[in-house]
C-alpha positions as CSV (number, residue, x, y, z in Angstrom):
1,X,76.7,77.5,-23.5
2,X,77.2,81.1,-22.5
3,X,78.0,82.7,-19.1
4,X,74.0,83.8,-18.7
5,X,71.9,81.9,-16.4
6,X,71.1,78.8,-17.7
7,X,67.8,76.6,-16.9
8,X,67.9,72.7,-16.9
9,X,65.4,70.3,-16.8
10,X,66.7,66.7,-16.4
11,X,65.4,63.2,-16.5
12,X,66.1,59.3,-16.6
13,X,64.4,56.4,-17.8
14,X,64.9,52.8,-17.9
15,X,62.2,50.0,-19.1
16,X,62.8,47.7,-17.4
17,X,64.5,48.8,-14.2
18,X,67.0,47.7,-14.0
19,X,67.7,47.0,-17.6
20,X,68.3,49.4,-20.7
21,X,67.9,52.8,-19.7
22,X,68.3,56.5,-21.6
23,X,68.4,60.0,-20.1
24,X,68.0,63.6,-21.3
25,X,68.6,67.2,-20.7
26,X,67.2,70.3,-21.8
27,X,69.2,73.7,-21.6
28,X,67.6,76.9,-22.2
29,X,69.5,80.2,-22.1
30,X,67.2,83.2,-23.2
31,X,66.5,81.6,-26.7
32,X,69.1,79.5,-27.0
33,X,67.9,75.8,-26.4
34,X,70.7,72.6,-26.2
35,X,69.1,69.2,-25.9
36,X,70.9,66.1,-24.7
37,X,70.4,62.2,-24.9
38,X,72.0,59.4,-24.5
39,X,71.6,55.7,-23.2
40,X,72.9,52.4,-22.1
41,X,72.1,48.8,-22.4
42,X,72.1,47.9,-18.6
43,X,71.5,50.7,-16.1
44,X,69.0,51.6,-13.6
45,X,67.1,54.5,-13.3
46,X,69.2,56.6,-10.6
47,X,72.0,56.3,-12.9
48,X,69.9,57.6,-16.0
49,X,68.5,60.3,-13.8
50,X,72.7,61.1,-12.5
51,X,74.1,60.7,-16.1
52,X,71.2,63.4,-16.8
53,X,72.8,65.9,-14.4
54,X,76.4,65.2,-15.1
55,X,75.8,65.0,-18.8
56,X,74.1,68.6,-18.4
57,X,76.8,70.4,-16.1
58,X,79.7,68.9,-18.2
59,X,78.0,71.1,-21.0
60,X,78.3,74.1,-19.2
61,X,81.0,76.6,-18.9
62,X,82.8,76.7,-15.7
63,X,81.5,80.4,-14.8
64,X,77.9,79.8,-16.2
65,X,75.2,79.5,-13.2
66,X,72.4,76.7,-13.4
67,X,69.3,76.3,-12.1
68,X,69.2,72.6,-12.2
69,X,65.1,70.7,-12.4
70,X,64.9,66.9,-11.4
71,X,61.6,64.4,-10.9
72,X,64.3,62.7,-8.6
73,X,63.9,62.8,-5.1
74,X,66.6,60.3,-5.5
75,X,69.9,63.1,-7.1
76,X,67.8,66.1,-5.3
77,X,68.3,64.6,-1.9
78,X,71.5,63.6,-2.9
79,X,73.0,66.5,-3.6
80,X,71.3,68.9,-1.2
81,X,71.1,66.4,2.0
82,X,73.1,63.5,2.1
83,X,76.3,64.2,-0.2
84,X,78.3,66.4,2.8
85,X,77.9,63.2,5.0
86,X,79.0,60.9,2.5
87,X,82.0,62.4,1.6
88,X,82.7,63.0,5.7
89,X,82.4,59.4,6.0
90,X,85.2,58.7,2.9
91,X,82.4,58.0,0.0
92,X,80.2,55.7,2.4
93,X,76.9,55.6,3.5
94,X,75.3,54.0,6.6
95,X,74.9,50.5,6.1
96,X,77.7,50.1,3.5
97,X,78.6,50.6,0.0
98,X,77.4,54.1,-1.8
99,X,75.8,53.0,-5.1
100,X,76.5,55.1,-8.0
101,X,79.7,56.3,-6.0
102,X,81.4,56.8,-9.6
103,X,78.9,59.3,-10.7
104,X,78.2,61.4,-7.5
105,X,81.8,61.8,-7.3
106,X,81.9,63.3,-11.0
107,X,78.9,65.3,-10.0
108,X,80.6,66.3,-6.7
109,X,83.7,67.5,-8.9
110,X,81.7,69.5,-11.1
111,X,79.8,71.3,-8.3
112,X,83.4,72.4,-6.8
113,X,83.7,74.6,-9.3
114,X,80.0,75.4,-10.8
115,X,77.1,77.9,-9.1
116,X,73.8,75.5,-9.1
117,X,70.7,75.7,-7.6
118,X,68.8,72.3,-7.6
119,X,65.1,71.9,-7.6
120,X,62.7,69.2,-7.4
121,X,59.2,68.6,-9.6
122,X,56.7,66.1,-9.3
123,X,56.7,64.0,-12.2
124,X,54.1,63.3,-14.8
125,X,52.0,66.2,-12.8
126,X,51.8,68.0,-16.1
127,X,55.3,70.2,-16.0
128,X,55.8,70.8,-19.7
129,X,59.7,70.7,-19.6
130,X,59.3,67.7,-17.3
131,X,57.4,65.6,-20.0
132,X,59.4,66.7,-22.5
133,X,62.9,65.3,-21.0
134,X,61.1,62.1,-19.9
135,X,59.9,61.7,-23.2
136,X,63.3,62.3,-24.9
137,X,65.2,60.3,-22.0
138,X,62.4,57.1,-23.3
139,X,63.0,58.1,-26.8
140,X,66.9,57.1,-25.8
141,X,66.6,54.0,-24.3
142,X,68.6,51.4,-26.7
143,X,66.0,49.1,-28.0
């Protein structure tokens, strides 16, 4: 997508968890709308709701600013709160192994090089491009 600013809205979804899973993204630039999905057999939900993220940013031009919308406390807190501390204490976290380490280090790559502001909704509380991506994201799990 172009250089203009460049709204995301994100989601995951796996039924059960853990157990086949799907995620989506939504892009919107002015009028200009991407949608991405995709899924996998056996996941859990964090991973759907990361692969979201990733997924979207890898979509992006390097110079194109983001303005990134999650329902997960879970890659929210990640990135904004705990991710400087895990990658002070080499890609740990107290109390041992990092789950997901493969993905928040690909998300941790792209952000080295990519202006994005993350924000957290409240899902299923009625936010239109929220229900839509966790609608697509069910829509991908492999059946």
């Amino acid at each position: 997508m172009s250089a203009a600013k460049v709204v995301i809205h994100t989601d995951g979804a796996c039924d059960p968890n853990p157990g086949p899973g799907g995620w989506a993204a939504i892009l919107r630039s002015g009028q200009t709308e991407k949608v991405l999905t995709g899924g996998e057999r056996a996941t859990t939900n964090n991973r759907m709701e990361l692969t979201a993220a990733l997924r979207a940013l890898e979509a992006l031009r390097e110079d194109t600013p983001a303005e990134l919308y999650t329902d997960s406390e879970y890659l929210q807190r990640g990135i904004s709160e705990w991710l400087p501390g895990w990658k002070a204490k080499n890609w740990k976290r107290k109390g041992g192994k990092l789950a997901n380490l493969d993905l928040w280090q690909a998300l941790d790559a792209l952000l080295e090089r990519r202006q994005v502001s993350w924000h957290w909704v409240k899902g299923h509380a009625g936010t239109p491009e929220n229900r839509r991506a966790d609608a697509l994201a069910r829509r991908a799990i492999p059946r």
